[in-house]
C-alpha positions in Angstrom: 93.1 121.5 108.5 90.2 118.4 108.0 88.6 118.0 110.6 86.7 114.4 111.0 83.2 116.3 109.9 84.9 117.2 106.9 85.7 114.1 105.8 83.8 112.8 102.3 82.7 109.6 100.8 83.7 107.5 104.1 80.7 107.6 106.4 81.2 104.3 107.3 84.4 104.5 108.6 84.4 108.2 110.2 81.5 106.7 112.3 83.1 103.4 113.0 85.7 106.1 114.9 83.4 108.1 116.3 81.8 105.3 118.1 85.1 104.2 119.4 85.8 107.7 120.9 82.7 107.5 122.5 82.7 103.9 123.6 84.5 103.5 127.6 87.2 101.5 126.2 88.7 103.0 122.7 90.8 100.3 120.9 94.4 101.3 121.3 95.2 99.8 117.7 93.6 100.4 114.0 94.1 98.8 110.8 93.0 101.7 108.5 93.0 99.6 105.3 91.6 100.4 101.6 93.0 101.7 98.4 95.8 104.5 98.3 94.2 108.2 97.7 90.8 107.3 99.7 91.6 109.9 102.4 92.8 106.8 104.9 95.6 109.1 105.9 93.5 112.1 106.2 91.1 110.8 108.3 93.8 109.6 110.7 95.3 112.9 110.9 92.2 114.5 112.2 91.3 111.3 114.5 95.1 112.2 116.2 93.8 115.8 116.0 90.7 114.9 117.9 92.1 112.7 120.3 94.9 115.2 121.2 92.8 118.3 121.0 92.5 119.9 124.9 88.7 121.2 124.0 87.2 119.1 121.0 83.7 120.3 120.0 80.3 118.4 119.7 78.0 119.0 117.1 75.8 117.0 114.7 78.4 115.3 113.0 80.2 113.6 116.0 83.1 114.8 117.9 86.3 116.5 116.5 88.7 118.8 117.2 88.5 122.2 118.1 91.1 123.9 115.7 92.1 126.4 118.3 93.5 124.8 121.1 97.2 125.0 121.4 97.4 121.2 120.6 95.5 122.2 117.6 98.0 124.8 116.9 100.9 122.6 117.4 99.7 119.8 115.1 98.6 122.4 112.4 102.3 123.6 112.2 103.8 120.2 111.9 105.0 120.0 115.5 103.0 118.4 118.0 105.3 116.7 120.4 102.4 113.9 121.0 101.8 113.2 116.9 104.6 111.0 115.3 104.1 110.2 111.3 106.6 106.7 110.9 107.2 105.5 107.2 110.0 104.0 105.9 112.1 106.8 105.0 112.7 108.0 108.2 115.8 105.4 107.6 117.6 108.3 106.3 117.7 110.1 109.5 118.2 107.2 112.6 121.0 107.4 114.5 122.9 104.4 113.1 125.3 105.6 110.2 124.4 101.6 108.7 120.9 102.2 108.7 121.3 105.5 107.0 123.0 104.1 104.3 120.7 101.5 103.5 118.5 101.3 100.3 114.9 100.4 102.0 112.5 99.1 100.5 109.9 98.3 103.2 109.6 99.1 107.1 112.5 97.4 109.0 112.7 97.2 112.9 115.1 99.9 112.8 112.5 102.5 111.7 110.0 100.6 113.8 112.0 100.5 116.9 113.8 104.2 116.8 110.3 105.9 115.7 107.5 103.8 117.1 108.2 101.5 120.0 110.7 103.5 122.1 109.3 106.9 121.5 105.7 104.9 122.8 107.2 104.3 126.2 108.3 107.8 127.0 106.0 110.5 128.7 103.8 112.4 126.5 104.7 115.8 125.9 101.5 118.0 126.7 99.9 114.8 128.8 97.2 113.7 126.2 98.5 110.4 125.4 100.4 110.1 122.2 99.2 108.8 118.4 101.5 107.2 115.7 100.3 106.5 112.2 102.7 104.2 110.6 102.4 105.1 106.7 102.4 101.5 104.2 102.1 99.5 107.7 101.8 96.3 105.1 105.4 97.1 103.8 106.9 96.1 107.5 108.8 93.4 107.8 107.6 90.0 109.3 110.6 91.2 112.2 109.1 94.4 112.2 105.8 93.3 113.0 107.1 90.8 115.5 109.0 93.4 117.5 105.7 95.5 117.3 103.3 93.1 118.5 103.8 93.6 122.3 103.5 97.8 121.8 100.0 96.8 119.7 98.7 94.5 122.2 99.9 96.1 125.7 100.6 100.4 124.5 101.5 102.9 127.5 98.4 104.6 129.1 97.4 107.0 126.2 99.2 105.2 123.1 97.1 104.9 120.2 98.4 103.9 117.0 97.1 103.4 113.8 98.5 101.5 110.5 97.7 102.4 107.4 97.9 99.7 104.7 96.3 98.7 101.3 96.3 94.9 101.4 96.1 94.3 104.9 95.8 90.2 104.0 99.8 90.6 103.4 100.0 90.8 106.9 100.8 88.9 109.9 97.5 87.9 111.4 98.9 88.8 114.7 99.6 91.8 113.9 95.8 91.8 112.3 94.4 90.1 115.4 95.5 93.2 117.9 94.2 95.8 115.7 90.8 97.2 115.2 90.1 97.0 110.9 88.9 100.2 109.7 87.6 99.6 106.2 87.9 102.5 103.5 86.2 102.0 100.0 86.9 103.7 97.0 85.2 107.3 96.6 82.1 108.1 93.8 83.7 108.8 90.7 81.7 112.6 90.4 83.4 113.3 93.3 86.9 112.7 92.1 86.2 114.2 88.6 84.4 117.1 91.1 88.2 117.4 93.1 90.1 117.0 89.9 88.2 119.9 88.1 88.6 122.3 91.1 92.1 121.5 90.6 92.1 123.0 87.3 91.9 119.9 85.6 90.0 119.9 82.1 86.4 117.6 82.0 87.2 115.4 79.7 90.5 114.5 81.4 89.3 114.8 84.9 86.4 112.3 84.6 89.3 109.9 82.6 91.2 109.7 85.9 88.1 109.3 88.5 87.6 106.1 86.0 91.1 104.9 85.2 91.7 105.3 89.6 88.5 103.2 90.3 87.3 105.9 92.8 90.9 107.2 94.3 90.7 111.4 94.6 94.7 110.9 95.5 96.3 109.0 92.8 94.5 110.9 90.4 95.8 114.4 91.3 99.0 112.4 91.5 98.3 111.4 87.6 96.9 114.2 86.7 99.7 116.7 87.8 102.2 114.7 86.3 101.4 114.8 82.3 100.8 111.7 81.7 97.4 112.2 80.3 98.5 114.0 76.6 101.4 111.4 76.5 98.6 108.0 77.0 96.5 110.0 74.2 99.0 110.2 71.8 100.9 106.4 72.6 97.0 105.2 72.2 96.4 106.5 69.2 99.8 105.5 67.2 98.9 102.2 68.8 95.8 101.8 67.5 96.8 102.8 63.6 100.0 100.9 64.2 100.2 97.7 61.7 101.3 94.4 62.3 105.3 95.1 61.4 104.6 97.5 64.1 106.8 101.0 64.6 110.3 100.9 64.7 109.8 104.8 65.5 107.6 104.5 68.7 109.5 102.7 71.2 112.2 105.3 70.3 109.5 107.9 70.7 108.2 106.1 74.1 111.5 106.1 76.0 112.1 110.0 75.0 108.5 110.2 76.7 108.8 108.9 79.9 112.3 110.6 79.8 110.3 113.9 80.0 108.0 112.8 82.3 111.0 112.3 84.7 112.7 114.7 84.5 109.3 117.1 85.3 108.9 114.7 87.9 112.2 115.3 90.0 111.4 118.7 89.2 108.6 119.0 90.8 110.1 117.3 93.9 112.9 119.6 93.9 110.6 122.4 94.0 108.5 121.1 97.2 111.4 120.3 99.3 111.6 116.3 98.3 114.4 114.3 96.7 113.6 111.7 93.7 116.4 110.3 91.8 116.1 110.6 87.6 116.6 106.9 87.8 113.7 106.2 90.5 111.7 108.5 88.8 112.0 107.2 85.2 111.2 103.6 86.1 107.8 105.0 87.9 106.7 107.2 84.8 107.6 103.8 82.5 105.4 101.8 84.7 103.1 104.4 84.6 102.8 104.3 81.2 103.1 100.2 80.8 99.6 100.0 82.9 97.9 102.9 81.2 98.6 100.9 77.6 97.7 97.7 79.6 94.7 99.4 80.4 93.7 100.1 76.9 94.1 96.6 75.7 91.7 95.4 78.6 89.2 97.7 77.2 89.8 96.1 74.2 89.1 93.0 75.6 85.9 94.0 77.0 84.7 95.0 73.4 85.8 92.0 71.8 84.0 89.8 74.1 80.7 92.0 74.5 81.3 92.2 78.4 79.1 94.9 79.8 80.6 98.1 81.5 82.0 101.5 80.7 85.2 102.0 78.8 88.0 103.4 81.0 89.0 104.9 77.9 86.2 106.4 76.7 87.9 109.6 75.5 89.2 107.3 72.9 86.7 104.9 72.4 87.1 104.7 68.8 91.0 103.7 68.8 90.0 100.9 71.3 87.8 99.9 68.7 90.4 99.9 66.6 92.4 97.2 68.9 89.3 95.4 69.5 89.3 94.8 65.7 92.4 93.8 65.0 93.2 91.0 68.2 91.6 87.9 69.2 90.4 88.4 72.5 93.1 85.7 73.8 95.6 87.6 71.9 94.4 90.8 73.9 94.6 89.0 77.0 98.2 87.7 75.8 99.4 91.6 75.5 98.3 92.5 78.6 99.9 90.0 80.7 103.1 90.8 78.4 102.5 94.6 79.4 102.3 93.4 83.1 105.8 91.5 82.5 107.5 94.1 81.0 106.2 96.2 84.4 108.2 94.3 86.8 111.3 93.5 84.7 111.9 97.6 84.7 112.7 97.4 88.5 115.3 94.2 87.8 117.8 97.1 86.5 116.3 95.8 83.0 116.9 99.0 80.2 113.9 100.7 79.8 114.5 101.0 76.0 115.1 97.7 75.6 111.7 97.2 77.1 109.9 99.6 75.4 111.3 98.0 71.6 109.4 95.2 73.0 106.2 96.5 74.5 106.1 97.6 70.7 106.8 94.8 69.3 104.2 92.8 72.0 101.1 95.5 70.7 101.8 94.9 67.4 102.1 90.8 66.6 99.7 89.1 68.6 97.6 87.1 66.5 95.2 88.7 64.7 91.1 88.7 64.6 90.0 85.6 62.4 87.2 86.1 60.8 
């Protein structure tokens, strides 16, 4: 298991916690909040390890848990009595039959309620207090939040609880106000091309991802396991040498893509134990692969208008040259919000082929370079 000493690239905010272990009255209430896949949940795993560890150790690096203890032990296997994960899924298993049949699409009070605030007020287990880390804590409900808000300002002796969120300003500044903010940047690109490559990941792909994630070690194994990187090659390239009548042939070709990708995906979650629908799934890998296209075109942009600053797609540097060359930079700008509209209209039940026809279309007929 990390422990807090192993924790890399978020000084800062390991010794913002440190200090509040050590200070005589610990906040009972973090905000960890900062980009996904910047080790915010890892860090608050081994903060609950610490603080419910019987013997933590001292060394150079701060306090942290001892890894041996029987709480240790406990949390290790998955079942500390004291350590409660809450996200929004946990829908599926409350006790109400109408709650478990629900779609849910953010963290309503009965997740909050069943799995945070009543569980709070009972006696801790071993008698080391309890810790709750509510996963995508800016997804809760304004109700949610409002039903939480006593719990965050007044916890049981022991009760700390931390939220996890990536746009904390989506909040309720209440439920701001009672919290101490925890702020996690993104991590040095060498590091995540470093994690990446220990991974197994090729060079040349593994330094793509620490760019195209801006610094995030977790979406990019996310990416990087899921085969996206061959497919935004090849879609790149046909886009680049596509001409203005565009390819009747690709969006045909796209939609069979992110078919694939799917269907690997749900895969994948069969194998470790999770369930993703073909449906759910094929709508992530097609936004997926809207925002890596999008994500071309800006390069493009920053070519045609000279703006200083690497390429996110360097690895194809010369067939965003290629797009440069052939769009206005309005017109490139014009694509890419296209590219972004076509993003939200696939989870409006919109076809996906239907959308890819047009995200061909979009790449191909913008107005063209004047000279």
């Amino acid at each position: 298991m990390i422990e807090l000493c192993d924790i890399v690239g978020q000084g800062a905010a390991v010794e913002r916690l440190r200090r509040a272990m050590d200070s005589r009255r610990m906040p009972h209430a973090f905000l960890f909040a900062g980009p996904r896949g910047v080790g915010r949940r890892t860090t608050a795993v081994a903060f609950a390890r610490t603080l419910l560890c019987a013997e933590p150790a001292t060394g150079p690096d701060g306090r942290h848990a001892c890894g041996k203890c029987t709480d240790c032990t406990l949390q290790a296997a998955g079942s500390h009595p004291d350590f409660h994960l809450v996200y929004k899924e946990l829908a599926r298993f409350h006790d109400d039959a109408s709650v478990r049949g629900r779609v849910m699409q953010g963290l309503g009070i009965p997740v909050i309620r069943s799995y945070l605030i009543d569980p709070a007020c009972r006696a801790s287990g071993r008698g080391r207090g309890k810790v709750f880390i509510v996963r995508e804590a800016d997804l809760m409900s304004r109700e949610a939040q409002n039903a939480l808000l006593k719990t965050l300002e007044e916890p049981p002796p022991g009760v700390t609880i931390v939220l996890l969120c990536r746009r904390p300003e989506q909040m309720l500044p209440t439920t701001r106000s009672r919290c101490s903010v925890v702020r996690f940047g993104a991590l040095p690109r060498d590091f995540v091309a470093a994690r990446l490559v220990e991974q197994g990941v090729a060079g040349d792909e593994a330094d793509f991802w620490a760019r195209y994630t801006e610094g995030s070690v977790g979406r990019a194994l996310g990416l990087a396991s899921g085969g996206f990187y061959e497919v935004k090659r090849e879609v790149i390239e046909q886009l680049a040498s596509m001409g203005s009548a565009g390819d009747a042939a690709l969006g045909e070709r796209l939609t069979g893509l992110t078919d694939t990708l799917a269907t690997a995906a749900v895969s994948d979650a069969k194998a470790n134990g999770a369930s993703l629908s073909k449906n759910l799934a094929s709508r992530q890998a097609a936004g997926t692969m809207l925002e890596l296209i999008a994500s071309a075109f800006r390069d493009a942009m920053r070519l045609a208008t000279g703006a200083e600053g690497p390429l996110i797609h360097s690895d194809q540097s010369q067939a965003v040259a290629a797009l440069a060359g052939r769009h206005h930079p309005t017109a490139l700008a014009e694509i890419v919000e296209q590219l972004s509209a076509y993003e939200r209209l696939l989870w409006r039940n919109v076809n996906a082929k239907i959308i890819w026809d047009n995200a061909v279309i979009t790449c191909a007929t913008a107005a063209p370079l004047r000279l």
